[in-house]
N, C-alpha and C positions, 0 to 999 in steps of 0.2 A: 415389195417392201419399200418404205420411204424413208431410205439410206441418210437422206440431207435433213431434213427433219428431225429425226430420231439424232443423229449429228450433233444438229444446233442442242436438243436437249441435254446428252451427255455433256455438251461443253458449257449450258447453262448449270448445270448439278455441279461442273469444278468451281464456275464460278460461288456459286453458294456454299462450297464446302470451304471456299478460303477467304471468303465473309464471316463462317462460323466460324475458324483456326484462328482469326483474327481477334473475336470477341469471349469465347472461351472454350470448345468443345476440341480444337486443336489441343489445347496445350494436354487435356486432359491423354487424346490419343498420343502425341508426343510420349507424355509420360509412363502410358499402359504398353506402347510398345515399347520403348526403351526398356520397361520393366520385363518384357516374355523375351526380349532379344540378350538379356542378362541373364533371364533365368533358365534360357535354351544353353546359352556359353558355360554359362556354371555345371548343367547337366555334365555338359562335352567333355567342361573340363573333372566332373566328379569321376566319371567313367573310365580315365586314361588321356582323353584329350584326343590330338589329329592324332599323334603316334601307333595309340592303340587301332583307330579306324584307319589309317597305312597296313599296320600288322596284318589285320584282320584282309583288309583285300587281298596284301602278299600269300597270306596262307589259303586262299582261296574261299574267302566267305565272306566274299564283297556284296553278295544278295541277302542273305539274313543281316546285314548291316543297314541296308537300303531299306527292305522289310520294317523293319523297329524303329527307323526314322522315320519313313514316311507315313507308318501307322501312327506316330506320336504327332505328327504335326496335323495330320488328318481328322486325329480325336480333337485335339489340343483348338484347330480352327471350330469346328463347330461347338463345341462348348463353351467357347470366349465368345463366340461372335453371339452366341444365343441371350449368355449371363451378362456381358458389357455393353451388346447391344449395338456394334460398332456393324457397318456393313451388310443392316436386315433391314435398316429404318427407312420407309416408303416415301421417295424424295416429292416424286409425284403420283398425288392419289387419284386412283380411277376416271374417278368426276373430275378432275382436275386434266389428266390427258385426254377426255370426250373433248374439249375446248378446242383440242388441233384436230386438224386432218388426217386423222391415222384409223386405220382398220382395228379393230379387235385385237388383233395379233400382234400388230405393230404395236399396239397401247402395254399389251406385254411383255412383249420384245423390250420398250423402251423402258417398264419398269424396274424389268429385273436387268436389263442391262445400267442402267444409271445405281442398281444397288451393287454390281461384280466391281466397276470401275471404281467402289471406295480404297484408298490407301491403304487401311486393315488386310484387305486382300492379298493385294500385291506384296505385303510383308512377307505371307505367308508364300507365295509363289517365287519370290527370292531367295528365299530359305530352299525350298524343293530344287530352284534351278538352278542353285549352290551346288545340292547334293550331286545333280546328274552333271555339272559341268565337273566337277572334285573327281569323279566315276571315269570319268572320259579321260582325263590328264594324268591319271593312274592307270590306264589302260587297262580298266576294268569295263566297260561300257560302252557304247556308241552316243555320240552327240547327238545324232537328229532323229534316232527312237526314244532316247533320254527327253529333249525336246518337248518330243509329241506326246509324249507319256509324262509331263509336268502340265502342259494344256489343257488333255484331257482329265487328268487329276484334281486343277482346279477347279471346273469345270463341273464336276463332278461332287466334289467338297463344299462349293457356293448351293449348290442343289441340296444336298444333304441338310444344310444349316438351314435352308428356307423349310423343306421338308417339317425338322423338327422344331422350329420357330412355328409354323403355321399350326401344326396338331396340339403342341401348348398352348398355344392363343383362344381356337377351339373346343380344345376340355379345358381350360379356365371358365367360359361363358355357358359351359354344361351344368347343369346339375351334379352336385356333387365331384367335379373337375379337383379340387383343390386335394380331396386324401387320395382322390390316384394319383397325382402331381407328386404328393408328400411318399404314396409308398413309392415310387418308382427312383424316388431321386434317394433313398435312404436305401433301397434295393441295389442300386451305383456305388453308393459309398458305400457301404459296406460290404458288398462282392468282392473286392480286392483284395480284403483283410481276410477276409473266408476261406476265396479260394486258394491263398496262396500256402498254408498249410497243406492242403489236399495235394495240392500241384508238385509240393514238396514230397510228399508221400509215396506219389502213385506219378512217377517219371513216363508213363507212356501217354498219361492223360497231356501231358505237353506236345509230342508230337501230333497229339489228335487236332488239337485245338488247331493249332500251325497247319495241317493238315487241310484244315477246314476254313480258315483265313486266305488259303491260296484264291479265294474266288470272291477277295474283297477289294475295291478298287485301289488301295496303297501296296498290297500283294501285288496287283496284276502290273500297275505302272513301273514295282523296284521288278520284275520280270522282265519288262519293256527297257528298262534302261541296263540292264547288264547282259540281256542276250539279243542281239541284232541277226536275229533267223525268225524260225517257225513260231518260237516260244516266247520270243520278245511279241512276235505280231499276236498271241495267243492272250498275252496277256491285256494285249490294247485293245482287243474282242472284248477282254472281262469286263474295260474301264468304260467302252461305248457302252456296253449293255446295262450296267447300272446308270450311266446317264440318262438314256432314253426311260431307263424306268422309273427314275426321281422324277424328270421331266413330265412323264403322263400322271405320276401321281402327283404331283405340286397343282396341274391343271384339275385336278379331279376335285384337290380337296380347295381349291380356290372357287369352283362352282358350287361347293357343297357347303354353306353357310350354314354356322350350328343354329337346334333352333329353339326355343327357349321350350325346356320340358314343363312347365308349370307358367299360369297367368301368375302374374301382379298384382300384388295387390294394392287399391289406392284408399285401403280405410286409413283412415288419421289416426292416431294413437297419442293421447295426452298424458298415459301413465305407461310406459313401456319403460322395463328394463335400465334402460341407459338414463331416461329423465329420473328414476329414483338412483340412479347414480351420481345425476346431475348435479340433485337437490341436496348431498353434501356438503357441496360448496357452495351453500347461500341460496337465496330466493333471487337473488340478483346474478348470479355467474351459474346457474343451474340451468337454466335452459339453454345460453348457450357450449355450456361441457358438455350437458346432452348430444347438441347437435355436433358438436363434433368425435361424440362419441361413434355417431353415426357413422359421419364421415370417415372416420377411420375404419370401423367393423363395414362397410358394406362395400371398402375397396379391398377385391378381389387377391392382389401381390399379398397385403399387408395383411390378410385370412391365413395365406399359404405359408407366408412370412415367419408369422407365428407357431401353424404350426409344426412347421420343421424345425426353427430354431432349436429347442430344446434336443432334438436327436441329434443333430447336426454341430452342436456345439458338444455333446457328449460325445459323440465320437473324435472329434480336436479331442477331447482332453484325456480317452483312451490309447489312440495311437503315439500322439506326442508324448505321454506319461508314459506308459510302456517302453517307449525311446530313448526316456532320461533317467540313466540307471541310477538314482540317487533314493534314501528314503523321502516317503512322502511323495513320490513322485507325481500319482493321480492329484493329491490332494492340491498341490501348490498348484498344478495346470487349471483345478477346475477354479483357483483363488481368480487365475485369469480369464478363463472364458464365462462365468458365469455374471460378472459384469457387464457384459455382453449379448444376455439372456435378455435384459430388460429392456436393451433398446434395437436388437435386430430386426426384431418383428415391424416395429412403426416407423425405422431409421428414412424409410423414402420419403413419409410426409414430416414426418417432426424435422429435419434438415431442410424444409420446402414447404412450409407451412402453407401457403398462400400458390403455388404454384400450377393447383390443381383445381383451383375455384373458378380462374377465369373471371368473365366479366363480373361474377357474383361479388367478386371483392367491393368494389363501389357499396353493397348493401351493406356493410358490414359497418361506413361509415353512416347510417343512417336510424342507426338504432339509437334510441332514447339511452344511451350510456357511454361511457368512456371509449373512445374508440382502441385504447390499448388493451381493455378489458376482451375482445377476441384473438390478441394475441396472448396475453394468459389463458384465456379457456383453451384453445388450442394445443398448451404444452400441458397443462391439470388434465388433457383427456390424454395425451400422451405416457405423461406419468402415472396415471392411472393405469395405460394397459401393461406397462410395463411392467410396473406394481404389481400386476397380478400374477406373473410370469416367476417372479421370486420366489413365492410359496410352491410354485410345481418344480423349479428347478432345485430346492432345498428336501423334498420330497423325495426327490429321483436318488439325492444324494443320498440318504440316510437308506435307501431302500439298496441301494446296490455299489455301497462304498465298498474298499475293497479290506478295508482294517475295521479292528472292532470299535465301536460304537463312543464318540467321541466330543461333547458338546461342547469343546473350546473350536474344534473343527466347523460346527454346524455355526457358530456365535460370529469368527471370521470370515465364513464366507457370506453371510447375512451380511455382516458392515460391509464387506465389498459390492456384494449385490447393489448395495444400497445406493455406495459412496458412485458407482458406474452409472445407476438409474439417475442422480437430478445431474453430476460430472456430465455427462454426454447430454441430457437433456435440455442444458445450460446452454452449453454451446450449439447445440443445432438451433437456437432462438437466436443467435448473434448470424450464422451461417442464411437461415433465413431471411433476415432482414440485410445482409451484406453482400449476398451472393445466393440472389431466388433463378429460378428457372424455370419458365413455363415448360409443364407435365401433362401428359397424356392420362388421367387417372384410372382409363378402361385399359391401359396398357397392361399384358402379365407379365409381360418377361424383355428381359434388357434393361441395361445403364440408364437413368433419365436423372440422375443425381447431379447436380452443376459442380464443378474443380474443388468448391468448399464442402460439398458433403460427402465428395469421394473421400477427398482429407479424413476428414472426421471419421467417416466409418471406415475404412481400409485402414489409416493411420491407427485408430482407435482400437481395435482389434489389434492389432500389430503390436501396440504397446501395452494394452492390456495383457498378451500371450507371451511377453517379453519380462514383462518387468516382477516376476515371479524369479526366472531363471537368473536375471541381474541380482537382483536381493539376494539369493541363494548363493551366489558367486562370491559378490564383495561383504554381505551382513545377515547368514545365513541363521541366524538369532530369528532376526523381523520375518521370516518365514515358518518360522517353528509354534506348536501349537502353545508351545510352552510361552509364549508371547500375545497371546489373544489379545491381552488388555491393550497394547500397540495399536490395536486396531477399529476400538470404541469410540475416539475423536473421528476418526476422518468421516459417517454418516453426518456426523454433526457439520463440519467443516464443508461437504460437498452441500446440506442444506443451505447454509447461508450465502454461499457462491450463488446458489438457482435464485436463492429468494433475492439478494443483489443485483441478479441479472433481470430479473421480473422486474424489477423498481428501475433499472438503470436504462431496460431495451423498451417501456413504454414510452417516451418524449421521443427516442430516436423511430419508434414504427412511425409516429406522427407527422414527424418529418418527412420522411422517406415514402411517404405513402404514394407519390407521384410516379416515385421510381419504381416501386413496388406493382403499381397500376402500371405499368409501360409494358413491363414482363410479361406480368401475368395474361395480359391480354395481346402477347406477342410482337408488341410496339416497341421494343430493343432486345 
């Protein structure tokens, strides 16, 4: 293996990752950790805090302690790392290490070693090697099985996240990839809620489960770190062997490139679908809405996007409703997530309009028309699908509200839908032109949002899912249906903001189009 080599590379990848912390993918990580290393502390402290996990060693159940921690940070790594994207992204691609002098192996030795060494990582391996040092100075544990059993755990959890990062990437580009995606991740969310009635019910079905967990590697490691014998070494057998068998499958399905189930087709289409969608908006802004009506339906995130949104936002406004034992509870949740419905699905391109084009932008100034005239088509196709997202989320509602039948309810959450559709759509056109990001648009899964459209959509969310429960607090009137009429301006109100913005953000695209072009074709 070419130890110095592979070297220089890993220590070229620090370089570039603190080139990028520099210009803005730092701050963003800064901030997502800061945010799970608070919302780790807050668990700690929701549960009892250190006193409780002291308790819990003295009374001798310092391994079902280790167990629930290291299973939570284990699930917790691979699902962040997969959904933000942090610590999967291919620093150097294939064709790009064929250039050095490295073997096959070495070439992915060096890849997947330059992706373990991101920061994201090592968050998580501080956290684990927190747990087993905490273990040891309680004198619950062994240090140097604790150790080897955080090594291998990582080790093992970096495997896991490529694992399930590669199989999504792959059934994305499958045929039909997108509703297995959708049921499998609505099968997640919603198993929790399921089982934990039964779980409740049927107390043996708990020790089965636990039972059955002994042979998964966050199991095998809290074994490893609290018994320093046969059973500590039993458990670092469990954590090798799932290693090695991530590892042969990671090689497996990295050879096995999906392969397109059906040809392409290249007939041209002058009346399809989306062009008499187009042709709404004028003879002049209709072909290009068209085209980027395209654009958004034929990228693959923003298909999947869609269609999970609407379950996925239904379920926020079950479990959180159910949560807030107030009346109206479902109601006022869904005033806030259905806001939400209209812009989840498109949020990665409408925030990054231009991000995904690459060098195609330059065409965009060569059209016989206004060159700000494609940065309105672009948000008219946005609002458009969002638009159509309303009528099925007001549908859902009426079909399985949980009171009777109510159209001052159905009237307020329409102006909200609404007021959230051009509100958010508004601002992803400022976001885009003040903070673009060149994007991978064949990407399925992970973060490619730049610092301004995390803002917007995490923030957005946030305070859409908020600002129900605040009105309810301090002006519990303005949430009551008995007030619909309160809620008839702000459609109107968030129109004239979008149409403002349309008028105000074309001189500044014009300007910026330099900058805009530097981005998008990777040149800052």
């Amino acid at each position: 293996m070419n130890t110095a080599l592979i070297g220089e590379l890993v220590k070229l990848r620090y370089k570039l990752l603190w080139a990028k912390t520099r210009s803005r993918n730092g701050r963003i990580a800064l901030f997502l950790a800061g945010y799970l290393l608070l919302v780790l502390v807050i668990a700690l402290l929701a549960s009892g805090g250190f006193g409780a996990a002291m308790l819990a060693v003295r009374s001798g159940k310092a391994e079902p302690v280790a167990q629930g921690v290291l299973a939570a940070l284990f699930l917790e790594a691979v699902l962040a790392s997969n959904i933000l994207g942090f610590g999967m992204s291919a620093v150097f691609a294939e064709t790009e290490l064929r250039r050095y002098p490295l073997t096959a192996a070495d070439r992915r030795i060096a890849r997947h070693l330059t992706g373990i060494v991101d920061p994201f990582w090592f968050l998580f391996f501080a956290l684990e090697l927190g747990l087993a040092v905490g273990l040891y100075v309680m004198g619950a544990g062994s240090f140097w099985f604790g150790f080897l059993a955080v090594l291998l755990l990582f080790a093992a959890n970096y495997l896991l996240a490529r694992v399930v990062g590669l199989f999504i990437d792959q059934l994305m580009q499958r045929k039909g990839g997108a509703p297995v995606l959708m049921g499998l991740i609505l099968t997640l969310a919603f198993l929790p809620g399921a089982a934990a009635p039964l779980l409740q019910k049927h107390p043996a079905f708990v020790s089965a489960v636990v039972q059955r967990l002994q042979y998964t590697p966050p199991f095998g490691a809290a074994a490893a770190m609290i018994h320093p014998d046969a059973t500590g070494l039993y458990g670092l057998v469990i954590v090798v062997t799932w290693i090695l068998g991530l590892a042969a499958l990671l090689v497996w399905l990295e050879k096995r490139p999906p392969r397109r189930q059906v040809a392409e087709s290249v007939k041209i289409e002058w009346d399809s679908p989306f062009d008499r969608v187009g042709a709404l908006f004028g003879p002049r802004m209709g072909p290009l809405v068209g085209h980027w009506l395209r654009f958004y339906s034929r990228n693959s995130r923003t298909r999947t996007f869609c269609l999970i949104s609407l379950p996925l936002l239904a379920f926020l406004t079950y479990q959180l409703g159910s949560q807030w034992k107030v009346a109206h509870s479902f109601f006022m949740m869904a005033l806030g997530t259905i806001p939400m419905l209209t812009f989840l699905g498109t949020a990665r391109i409408s925030v990054n309009q231009f991000g995904y084009v690459g060098g195609a932008f330059r065409r965009y100034f060569l059209l016989p028309i206004d060159p700000a005239a494609t940065l309105r088509a672009a948000s008219y196709a946005a609002v458009t699908i969002g638009a159509s997202m309303l009528p099925v989320g007001l549908l859902a509602w009426i079909l399985f509200e949980p009171y009777p039948f109510d159209a001052r309810m159905l009237l307020m959450l329409l102006c909200t839908g609404v007021t959230g559709l051009f509100v958010l759509n508004g601002l992803g056109i400022w976001v885009t032109l003040f903070n673009p990001r060149k994007g991978n648009y064949t990407s399925n899964f992970g973060n490619d949002l730049s610092l301004g459209g995390n803002i917007l959509l995490i923030g957005g969310m946030l305070v859409a899912m908020s600002l129900p429960r605040l009105l309810h607090k301090f002006l519990p009137a303005a949430v009551s249906p008995e007030s619909w009429w309160m809620f008839l301006p702000l459609p109107a109100l968030a129109f004239a903001f979008y149409l403002v913005t349309l008028k105000s953000a074309g001189p500044v695209f014009v300007t910026r189009r330099e900058k805009l072009l530097a981005v998008v074709e990777g040149r800052d």
